[in-house]
C-alpha positions in Angstrom: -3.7 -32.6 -22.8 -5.3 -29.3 -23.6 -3.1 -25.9 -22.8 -5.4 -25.1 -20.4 -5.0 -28.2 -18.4 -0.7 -28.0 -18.6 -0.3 -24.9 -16.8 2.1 -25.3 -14.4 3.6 -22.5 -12.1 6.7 -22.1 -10.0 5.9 -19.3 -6.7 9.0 -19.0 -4.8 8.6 -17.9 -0.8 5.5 -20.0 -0.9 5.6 -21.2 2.7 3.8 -19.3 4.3 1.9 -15.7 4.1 1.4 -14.0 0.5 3.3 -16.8 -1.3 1.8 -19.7 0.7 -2.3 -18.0 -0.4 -0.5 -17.6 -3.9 -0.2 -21.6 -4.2 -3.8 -22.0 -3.0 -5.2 -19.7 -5.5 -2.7 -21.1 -8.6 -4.6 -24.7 -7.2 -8.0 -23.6 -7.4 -7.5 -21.7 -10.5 -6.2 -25.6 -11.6 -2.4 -25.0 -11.8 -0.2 -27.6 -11.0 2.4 -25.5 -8.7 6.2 -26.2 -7.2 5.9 -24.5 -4.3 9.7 -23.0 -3.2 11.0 -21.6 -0.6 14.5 -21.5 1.7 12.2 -22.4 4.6 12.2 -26.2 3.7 10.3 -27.3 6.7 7.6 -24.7 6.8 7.1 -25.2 3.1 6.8 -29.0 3.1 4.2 -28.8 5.5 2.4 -26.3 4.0 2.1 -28.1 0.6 1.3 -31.1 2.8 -1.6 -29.4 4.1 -3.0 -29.0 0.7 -3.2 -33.1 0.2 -3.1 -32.6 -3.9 -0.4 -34.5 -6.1 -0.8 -30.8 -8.7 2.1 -29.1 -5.6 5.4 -30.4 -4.8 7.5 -28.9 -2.6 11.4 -27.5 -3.4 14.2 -26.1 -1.8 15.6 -22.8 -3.3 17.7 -20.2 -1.8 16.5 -17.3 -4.6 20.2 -16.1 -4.7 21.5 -19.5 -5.7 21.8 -19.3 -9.4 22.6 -23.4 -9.4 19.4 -23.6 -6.7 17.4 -22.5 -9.2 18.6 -24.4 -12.1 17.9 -27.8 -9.5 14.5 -26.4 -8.8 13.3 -25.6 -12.8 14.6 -29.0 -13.7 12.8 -30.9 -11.0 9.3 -28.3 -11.7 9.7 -29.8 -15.6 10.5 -33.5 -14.7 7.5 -33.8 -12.2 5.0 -31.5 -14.2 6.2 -31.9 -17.9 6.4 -28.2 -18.2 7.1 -24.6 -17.0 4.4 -21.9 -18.0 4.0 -19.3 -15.1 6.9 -17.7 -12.7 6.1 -15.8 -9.8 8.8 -14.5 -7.8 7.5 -13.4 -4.8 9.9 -14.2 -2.3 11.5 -11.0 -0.4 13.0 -9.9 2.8 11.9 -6.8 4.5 15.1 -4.9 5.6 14.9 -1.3 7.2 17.5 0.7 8.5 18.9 4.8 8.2 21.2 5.3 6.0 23.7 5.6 8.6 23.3 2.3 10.3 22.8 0.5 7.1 25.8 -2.0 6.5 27.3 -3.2 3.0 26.0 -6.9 4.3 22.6 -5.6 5.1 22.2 -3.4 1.5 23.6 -6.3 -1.0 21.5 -9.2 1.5 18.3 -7.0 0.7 19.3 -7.1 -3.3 20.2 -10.4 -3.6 17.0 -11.5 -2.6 14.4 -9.1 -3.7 16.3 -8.1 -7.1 19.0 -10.5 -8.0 16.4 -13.5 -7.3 14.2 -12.4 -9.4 16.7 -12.0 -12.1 18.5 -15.5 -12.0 14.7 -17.1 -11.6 13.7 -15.1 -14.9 17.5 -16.6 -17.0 16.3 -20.1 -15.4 12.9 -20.6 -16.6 13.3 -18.7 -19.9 13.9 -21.5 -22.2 11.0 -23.6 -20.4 8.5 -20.2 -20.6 9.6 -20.3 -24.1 8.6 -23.7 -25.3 4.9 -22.6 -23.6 1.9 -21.2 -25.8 1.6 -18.5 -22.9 4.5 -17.9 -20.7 4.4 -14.9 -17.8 6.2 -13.5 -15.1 4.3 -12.4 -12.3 7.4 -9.9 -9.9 6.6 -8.5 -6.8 7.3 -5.4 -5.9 6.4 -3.3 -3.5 4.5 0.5 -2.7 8.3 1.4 -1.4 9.0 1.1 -5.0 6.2 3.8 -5.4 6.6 6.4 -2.6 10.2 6.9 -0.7 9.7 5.7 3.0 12.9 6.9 5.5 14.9 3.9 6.9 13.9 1.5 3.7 17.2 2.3 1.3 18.4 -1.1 1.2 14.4 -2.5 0.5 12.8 0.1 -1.4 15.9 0.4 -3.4 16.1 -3.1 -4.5 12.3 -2.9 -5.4 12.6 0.0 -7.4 15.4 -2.0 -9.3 12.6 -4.6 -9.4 10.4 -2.4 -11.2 13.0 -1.4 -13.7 13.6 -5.5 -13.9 10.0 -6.2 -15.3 9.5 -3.0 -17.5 12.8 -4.4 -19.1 12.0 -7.9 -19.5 8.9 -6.9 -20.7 10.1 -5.4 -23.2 12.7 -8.0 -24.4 10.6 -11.1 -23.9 7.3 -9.9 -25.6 8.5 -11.2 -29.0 8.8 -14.6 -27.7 5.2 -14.6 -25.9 6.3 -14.2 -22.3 4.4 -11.5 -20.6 6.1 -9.8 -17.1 3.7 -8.0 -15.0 4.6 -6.9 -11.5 2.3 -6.5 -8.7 3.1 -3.4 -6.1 1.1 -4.5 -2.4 0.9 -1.8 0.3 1.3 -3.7 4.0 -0.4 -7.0 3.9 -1.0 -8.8 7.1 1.4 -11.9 7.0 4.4 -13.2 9.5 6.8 -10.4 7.9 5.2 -7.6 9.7 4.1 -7.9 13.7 1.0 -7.6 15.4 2.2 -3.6 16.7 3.2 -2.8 13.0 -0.1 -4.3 11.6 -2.5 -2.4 14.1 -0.4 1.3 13.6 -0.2 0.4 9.5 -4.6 -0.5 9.4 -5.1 2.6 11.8 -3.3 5.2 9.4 -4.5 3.3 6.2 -7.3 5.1 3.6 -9.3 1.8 3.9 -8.6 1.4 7.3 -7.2 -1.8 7.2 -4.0 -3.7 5.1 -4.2 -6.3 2.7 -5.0 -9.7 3.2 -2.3 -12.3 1.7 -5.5 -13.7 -0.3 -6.3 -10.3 -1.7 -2.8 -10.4 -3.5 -3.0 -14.0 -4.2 -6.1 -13.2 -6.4 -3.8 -10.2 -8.4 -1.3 -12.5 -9.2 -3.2 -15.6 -10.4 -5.3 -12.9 -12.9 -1.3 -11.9 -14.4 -0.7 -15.4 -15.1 -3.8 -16.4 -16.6 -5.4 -15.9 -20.2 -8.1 -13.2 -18.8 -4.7 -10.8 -18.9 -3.1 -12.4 -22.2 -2.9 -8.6 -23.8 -1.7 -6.9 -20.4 2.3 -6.8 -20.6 4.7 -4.4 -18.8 1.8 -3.5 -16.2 2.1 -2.7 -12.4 -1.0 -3.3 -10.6 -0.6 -1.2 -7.5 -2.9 -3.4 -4.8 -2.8 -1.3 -1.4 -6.6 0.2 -0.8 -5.2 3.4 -1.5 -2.6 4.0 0.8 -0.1 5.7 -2.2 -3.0 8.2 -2.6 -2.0 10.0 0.7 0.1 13.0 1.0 2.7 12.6 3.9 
């Protein structure tokens, strides 16, 4: 088996939305894919809906440091190998600083930072051992710009930025690239249909991104097309950190 047939990527919060269109495109692009998520029942029936032996489905709670031990060993016994990470799942959070709570700000880290971290120590001996390892983080534009009533979120993303300029940095002698990608609003179950129509109406483009649109960001990061690209941020939000106010 040829390298470019033994690619194999793990995409946490792939049930549904951004992660769920990230396992589609990893399939097409001919990936085999564990597909992980906290939302075991969701996530089982999307990978179901794809019909394909190349995705499995497996539990993971991202702040679970022994979940994610479980979840690269079973990714390695089914596939044979680890060569792509994407950790993608999140939770939005928003409040003021003066109604956010020490459970809300360390629930927001532990999920959009401290994931991302215990993911990255799990599958770095695996990413090793691969001729082309890479990290694909995702951050957001609250990373970018400072939006009011998002210190718990943007905070933790920010941290995720520092994460993959870090790891970057320390892994590129052993052949593992980390890029993050930074998406503006994208129309998937995190956001509803009120918050989608006043996001589109004030956007530059005059619409939000489509989970696919960040699927196809991704998917370029983990594959050879971006083999000399490490440390980047690929800012995917049709402009919207171009505005002033």
């Amino acid at each position: 088996m040829n390298a470019e047939d033994n690619r194999v990527a793990l995409v946490t919060g792939a049930a549904r939305g951004q992660g769920a269109a990230i396992v589609t495109q990893l399939l097409a692009d001919g990936f085999r894919v564990a597909a992980c998520d906290v939302l075991v029942d969701e996530m089982k029936d999307s990978v179901a809906a794809h019909n394909d032996s190349r995705v499995i489905a497996i539990p993971l709670d991202v702040t679970s440091e022994e979940q994610w031990a479980a979840a690269v060993r079973r990714t390695v016994d089914e596939f044979g190998a680890l060569t792509g990470l994407v950790n993608n799942a999140g939770v939005l959070h928003r409040a003021s600083i003066a109604d956010e709570t020490v459970a809300g700000f360390e629930g927001s880290w532990r999920v959009n930072c401290l994931g991302p971290f215990l993911g990255t120590r799990a599958a770095l001996d695996e990413l090793r051992r691969a001729e082309s390892g890479a990290i694909v983080n995702t951050s957001s534009t609250s990373a970018v710009r400072p939006f009011p009533n998002h210190t718990a979120y943007g905070s933790a993303k920010w941290a995720l930025r520092g994460l993959t300029q870090i790891t970057a940095a320390e892994l590129a002698p052993s052949g593992i690239r980390v890029n993050a990608v930074i998406p503006g609003a994208v129309d998937t179950p995190m956001l509803d249909e009120s918050v989608i129509a006043g996001l589109a109406a004030r956007a530059v483009a005059g619409r939000i991104a489509s989970p696919v649109e960040i699927a196809d960001a991704v998917a370029f990061l983990l594959s050879d097309r971006a083999k000399f690209i490490n440390g980047a941020e690929l800012v995917i939000d049709g402009g919207q950190s171009l505005q002033i106010g």
